[in-house]
Backbone bond lengths (Angstrom), bond angles and torsions (degrees), N, CA, C in turn:
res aa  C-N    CA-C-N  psi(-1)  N-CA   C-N-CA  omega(-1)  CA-C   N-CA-C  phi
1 X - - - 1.434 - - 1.525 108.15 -
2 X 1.031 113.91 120.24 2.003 123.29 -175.45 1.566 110.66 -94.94
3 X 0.946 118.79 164.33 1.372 128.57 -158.70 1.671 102.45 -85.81
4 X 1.524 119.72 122.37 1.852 109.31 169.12 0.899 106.84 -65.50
5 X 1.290 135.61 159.69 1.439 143.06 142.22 1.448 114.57 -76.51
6 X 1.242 122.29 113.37 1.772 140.81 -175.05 1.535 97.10 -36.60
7 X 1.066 107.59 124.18 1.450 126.91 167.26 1.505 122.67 -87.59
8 X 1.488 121.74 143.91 1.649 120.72 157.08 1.209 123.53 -69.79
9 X 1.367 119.66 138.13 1.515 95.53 178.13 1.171 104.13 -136.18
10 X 1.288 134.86 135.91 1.606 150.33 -177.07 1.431 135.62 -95.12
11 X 1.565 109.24 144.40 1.155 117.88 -151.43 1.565 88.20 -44.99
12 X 1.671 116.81 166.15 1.472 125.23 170.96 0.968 100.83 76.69
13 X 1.266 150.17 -55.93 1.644 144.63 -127.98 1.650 102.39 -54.54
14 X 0.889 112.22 165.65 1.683 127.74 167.81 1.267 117.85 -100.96
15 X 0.800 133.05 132.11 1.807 122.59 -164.19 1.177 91.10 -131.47
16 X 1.818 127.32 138.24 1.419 123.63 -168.88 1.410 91.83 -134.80
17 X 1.550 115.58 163.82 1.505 106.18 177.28 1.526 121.52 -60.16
18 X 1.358 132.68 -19.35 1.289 147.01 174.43 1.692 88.08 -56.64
19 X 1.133 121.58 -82.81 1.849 129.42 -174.80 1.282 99.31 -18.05
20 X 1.780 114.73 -66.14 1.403 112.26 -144.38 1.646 107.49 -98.54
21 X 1.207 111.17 -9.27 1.520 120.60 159.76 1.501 123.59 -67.19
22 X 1.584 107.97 -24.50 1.293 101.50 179.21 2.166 104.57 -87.06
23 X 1.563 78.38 -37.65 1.715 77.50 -159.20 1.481 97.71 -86.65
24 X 1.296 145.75 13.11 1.227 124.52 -169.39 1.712 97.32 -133.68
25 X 1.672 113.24 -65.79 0.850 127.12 -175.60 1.654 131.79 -54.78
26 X 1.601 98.19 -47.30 1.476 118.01 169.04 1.969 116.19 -75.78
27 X 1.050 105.05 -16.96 1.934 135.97 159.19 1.364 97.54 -61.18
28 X 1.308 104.22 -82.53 1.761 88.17 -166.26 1.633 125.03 -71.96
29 X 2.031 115.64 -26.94 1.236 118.62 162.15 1.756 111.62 -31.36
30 X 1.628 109.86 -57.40 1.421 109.27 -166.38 2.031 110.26 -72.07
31 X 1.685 107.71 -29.92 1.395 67.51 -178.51 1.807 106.37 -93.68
32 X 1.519 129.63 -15.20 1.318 114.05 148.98 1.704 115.32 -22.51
33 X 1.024 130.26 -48.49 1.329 127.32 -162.15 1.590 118.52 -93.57
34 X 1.436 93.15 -25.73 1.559 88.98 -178.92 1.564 106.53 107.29
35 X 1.655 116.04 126.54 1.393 108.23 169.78 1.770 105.75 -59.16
36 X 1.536 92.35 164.17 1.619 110.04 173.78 1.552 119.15 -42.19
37 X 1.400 113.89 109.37 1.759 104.85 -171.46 1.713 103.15 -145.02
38 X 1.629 100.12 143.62 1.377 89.36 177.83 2.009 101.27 -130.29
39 X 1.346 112.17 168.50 1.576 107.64 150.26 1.644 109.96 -160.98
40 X 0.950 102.93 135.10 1.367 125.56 -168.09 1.380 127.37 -108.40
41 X 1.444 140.10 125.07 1.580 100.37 165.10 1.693 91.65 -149.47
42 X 1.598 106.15 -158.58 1.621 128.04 -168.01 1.049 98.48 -89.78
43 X 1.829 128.89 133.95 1.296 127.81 156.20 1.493 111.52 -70.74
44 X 1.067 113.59 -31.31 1.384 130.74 -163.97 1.234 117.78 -122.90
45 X 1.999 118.61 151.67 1.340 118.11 -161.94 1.338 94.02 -73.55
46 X 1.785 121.86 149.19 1.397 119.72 156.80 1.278 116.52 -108.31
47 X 1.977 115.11 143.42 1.329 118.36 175.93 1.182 116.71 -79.84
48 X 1.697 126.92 123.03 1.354 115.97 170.90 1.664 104.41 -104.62
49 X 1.394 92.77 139.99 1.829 94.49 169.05 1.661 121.08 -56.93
50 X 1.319 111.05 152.15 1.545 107.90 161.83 1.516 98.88 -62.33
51 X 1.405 102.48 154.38 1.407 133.12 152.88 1.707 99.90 56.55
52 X 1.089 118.97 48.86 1.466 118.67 170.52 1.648 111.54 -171.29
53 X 1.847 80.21 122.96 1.796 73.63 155.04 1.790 153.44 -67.91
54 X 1.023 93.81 141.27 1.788 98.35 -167.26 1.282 122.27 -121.66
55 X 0.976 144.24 154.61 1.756 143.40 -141.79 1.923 88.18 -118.85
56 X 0.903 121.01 142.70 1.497 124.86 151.20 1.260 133.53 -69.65
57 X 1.285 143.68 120.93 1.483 147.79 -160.63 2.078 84.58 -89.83
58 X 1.472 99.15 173.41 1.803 99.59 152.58 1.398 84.64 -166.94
59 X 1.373 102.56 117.60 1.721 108.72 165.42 1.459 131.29 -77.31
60 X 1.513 107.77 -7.97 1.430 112.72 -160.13 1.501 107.87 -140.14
61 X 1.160 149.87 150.76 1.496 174.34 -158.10 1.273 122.04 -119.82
62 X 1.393 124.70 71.08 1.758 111.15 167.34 1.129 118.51 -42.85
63 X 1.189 125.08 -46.33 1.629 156.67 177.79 1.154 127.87 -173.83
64 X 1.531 105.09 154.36 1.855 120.28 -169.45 1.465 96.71 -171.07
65 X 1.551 113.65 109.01 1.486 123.31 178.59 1.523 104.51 -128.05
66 X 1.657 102.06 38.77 1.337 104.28 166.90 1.337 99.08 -163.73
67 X 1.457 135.69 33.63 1.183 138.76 133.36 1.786 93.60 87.23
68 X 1.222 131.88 18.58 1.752 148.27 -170.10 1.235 90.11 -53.68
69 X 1.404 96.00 -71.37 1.797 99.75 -162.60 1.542 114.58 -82.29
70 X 1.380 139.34 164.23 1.201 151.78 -141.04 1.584 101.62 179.14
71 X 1.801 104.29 140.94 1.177 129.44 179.82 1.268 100.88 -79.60
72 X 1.731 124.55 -42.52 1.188 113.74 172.39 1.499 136.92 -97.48
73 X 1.322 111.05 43.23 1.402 142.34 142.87 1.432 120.51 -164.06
74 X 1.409 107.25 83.77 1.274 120.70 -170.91 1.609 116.57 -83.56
75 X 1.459 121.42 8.93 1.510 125.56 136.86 1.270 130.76 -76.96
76 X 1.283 120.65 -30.74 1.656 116.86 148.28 1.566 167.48 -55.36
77 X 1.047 120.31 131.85 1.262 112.02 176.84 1.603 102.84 -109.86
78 X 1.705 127.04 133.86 1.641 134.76 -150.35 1.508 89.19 -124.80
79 X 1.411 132.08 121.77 0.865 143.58 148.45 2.101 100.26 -56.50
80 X 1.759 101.64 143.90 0.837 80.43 -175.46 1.766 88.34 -153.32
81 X 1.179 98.67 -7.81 1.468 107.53 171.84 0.911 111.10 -143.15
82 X 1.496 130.38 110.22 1.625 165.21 -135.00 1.862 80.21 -67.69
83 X 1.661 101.55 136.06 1.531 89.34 152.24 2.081 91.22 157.17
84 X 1.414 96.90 -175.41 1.596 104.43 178.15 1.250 114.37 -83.16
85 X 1.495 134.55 122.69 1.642 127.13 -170.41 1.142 96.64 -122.78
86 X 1.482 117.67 153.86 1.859 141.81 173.56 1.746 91.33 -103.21
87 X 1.217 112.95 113.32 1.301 110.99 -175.30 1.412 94.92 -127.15
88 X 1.742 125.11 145.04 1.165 132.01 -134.42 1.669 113.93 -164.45
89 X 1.107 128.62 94.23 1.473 116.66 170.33 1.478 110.69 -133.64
90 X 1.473 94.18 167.09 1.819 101.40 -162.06 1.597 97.17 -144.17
91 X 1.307 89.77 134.69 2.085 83.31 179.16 1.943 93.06 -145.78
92 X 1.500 90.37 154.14 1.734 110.82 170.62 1.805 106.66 -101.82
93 X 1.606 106.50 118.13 1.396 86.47 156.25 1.382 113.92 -109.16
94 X 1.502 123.78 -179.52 1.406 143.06 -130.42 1.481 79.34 -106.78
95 X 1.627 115.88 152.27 1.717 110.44 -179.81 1.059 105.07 -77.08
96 X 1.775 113.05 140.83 1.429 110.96 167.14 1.690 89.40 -157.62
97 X 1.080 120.75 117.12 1.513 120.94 169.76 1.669 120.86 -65.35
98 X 1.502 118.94 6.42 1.232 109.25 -167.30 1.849 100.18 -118.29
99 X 1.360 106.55 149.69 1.980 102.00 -173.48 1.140 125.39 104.18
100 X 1.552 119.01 -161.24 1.285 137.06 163.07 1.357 94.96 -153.29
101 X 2.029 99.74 157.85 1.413 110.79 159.97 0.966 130.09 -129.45
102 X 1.763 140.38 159.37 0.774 97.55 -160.51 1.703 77.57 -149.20
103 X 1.642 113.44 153.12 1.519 134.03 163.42 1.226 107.02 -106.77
104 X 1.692 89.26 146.25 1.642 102.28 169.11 1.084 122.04 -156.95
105 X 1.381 145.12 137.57 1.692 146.75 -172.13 1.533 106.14 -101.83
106 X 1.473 114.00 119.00 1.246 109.42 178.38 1.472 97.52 -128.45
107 X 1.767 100.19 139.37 1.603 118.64 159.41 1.379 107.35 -75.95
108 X 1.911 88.49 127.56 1.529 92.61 172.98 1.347 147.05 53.52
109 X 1.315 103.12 17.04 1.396 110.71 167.48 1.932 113.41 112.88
110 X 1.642 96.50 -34.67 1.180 120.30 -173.38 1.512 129.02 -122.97
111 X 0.898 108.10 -29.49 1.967 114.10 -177.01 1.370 102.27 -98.78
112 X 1.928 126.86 124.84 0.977 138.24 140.26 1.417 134.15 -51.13
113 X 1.555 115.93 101.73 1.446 112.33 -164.21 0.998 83.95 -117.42
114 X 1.303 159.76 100.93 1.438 166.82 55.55 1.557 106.09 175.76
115 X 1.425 101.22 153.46 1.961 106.69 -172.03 1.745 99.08 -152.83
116 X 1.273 95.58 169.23 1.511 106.22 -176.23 1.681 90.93 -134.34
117 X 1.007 112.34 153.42 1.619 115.58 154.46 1.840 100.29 -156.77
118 X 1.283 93.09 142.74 1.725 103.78 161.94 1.237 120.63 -162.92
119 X 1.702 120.81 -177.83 1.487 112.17 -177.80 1.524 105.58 -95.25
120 X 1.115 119.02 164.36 1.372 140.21 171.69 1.433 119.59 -41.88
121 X 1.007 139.16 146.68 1.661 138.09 148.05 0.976 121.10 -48.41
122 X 2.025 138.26 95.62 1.311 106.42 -132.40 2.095 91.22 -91.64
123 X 1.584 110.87 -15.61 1.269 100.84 161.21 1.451 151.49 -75.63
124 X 1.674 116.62 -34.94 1.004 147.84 144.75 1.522 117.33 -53.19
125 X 1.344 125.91 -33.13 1.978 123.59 -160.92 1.143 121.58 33.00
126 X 1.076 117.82 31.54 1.858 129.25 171.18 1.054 110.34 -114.00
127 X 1.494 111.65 129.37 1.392 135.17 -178.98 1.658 119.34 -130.65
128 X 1.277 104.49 119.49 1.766 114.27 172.63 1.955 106.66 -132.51
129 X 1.289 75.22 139.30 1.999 95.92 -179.77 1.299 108.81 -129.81
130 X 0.928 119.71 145.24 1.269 135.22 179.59 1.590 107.43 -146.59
131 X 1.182 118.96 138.08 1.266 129.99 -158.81 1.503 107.03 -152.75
132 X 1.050 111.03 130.43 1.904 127.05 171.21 1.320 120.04 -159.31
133 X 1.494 102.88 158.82 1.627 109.65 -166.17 1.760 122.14 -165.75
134 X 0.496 144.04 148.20 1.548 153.28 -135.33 2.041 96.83 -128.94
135 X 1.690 78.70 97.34 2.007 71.11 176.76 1.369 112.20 -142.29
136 X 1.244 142.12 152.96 1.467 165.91 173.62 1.628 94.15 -60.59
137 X 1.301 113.23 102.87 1.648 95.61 158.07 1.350 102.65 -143.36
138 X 1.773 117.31 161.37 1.047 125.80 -158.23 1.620 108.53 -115.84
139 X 1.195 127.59 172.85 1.434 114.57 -178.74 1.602 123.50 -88.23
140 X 1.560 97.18 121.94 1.508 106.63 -172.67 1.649 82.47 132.03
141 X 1.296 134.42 -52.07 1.662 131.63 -156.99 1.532 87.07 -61.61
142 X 1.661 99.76 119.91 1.886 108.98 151.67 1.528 105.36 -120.38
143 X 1.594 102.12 149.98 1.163 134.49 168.16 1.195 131.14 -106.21
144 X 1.784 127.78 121.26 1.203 118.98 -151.38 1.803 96.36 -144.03
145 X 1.186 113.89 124.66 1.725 111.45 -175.63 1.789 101.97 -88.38
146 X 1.391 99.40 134.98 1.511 130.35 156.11 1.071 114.57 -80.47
147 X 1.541 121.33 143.29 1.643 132.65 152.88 1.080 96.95 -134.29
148 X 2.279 88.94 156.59 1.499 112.06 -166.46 1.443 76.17 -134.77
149 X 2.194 113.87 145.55 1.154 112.31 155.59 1.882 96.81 -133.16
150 X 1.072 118.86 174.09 1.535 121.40 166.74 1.203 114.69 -162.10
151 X 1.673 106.19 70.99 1.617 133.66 -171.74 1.222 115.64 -77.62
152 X 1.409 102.82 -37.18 1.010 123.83 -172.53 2.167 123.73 126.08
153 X 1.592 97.54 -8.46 0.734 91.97 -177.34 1.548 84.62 -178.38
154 X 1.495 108.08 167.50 1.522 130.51 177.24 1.890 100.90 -38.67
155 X 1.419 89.27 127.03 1.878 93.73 173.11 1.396 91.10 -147.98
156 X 1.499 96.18 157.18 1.486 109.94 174.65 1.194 123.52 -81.44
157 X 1.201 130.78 174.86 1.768 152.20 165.80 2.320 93.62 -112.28
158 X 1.049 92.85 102.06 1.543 96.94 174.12 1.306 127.25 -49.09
159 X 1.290 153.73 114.05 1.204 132.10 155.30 1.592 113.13 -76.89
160 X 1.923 95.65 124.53 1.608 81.67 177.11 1.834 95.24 -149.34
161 X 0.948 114.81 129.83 1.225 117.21 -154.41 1.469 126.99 -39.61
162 X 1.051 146.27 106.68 1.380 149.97 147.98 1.556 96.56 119.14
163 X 1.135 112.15 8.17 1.987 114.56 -178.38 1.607 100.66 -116.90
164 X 0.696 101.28 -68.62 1.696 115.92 -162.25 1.905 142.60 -109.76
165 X 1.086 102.13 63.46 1.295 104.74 98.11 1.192 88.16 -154.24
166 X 1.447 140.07 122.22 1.989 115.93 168.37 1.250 106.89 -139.42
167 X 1.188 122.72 168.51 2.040 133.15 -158.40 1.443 65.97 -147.38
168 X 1.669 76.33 142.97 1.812 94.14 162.41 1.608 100.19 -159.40
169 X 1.354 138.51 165.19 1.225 154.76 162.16 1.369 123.65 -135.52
170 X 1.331 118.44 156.89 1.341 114.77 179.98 1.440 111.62 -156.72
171 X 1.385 129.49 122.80 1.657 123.05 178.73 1.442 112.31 -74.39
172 X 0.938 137.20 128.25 1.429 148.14 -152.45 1.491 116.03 -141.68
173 X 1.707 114.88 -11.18 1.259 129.92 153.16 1.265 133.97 -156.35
């Protein structure tokens, strides 16, 4: 159910339950409920290759009260009700003092809508990113984050509870 846009209404008018179901009833259902929001993340550590980008899986659902996420594309997040989203992911990588890494949110398969990259801790080798961004998407547009490492070799994305690895979105207008 999508949000009406508030109507004028004029002297005389007839107002039928259809009118006031859309603009009143289905109005307050959505903000009782909460705009469209999802968050997602990895039960499990994922291997990313050296020197290549890699798409993020998310096996699991904190919440989705707009049907975003899907078993059958479980790297996505699906716009599904037109509007402005705060889109948001956070990942742990595994220590390795050698490289850089790097996150990134792409529309649709193809458009870079915001990224982080940096070098390592060269004492510590622990690396966390977190990345968010404020974007226009329309229904059907999904967003799915990439990572890049070049350690030298296969390193993980941590699973560690409630941090790492998780995608989340939220309509906010």
């Amino acid at each position: 159910m999508a949000w009406t846009a508030p109507r004028t209404w004029v002297v005389g008018e007839l107002i039928s339950a259809a009118i006031m179901n859309t603009h009143i009833r289905d109005n307050q259902i959505q903000l009782y409920n909460g705009m469209p929001a999802a968050r997602v993340f990895h039960s499990v550590n994922q291997a990313i290759n050296n020197n290549a980008l890699t798409v993020l899986t998310f096996d699991t659902e904190r919440f989705d009260n707009d049907t975003i996420h899907d078993g059958v594309n479980p790297t996505r997040l699906t716009c599904v009700t037109a509007g402005k989203y705060q889109i948001t992911a956070n990942i742990a990588w595994a220590a390795n003092v050698n490289g850089r890494r790097g996150l990134w949110l792409y529309l649709n398969g193809a458009t870079t809508i915001a990224g982080v990259q940096q070098p390592i801790d060269a004492v510590a080798g622990w690396g966390e990113q977190s990345l968010s961004t404020l974007y226009d998407l329309v229904a059907t547009d999904f967003v799915e984050t990439q990572v890049y490492q070049n350690s030298g070799g296969a390193l993980n994305i941590t699973a560690s509870l409630n941090y790492s690895p998780e995608f989340m979105m939220v309509k906010v207008g």
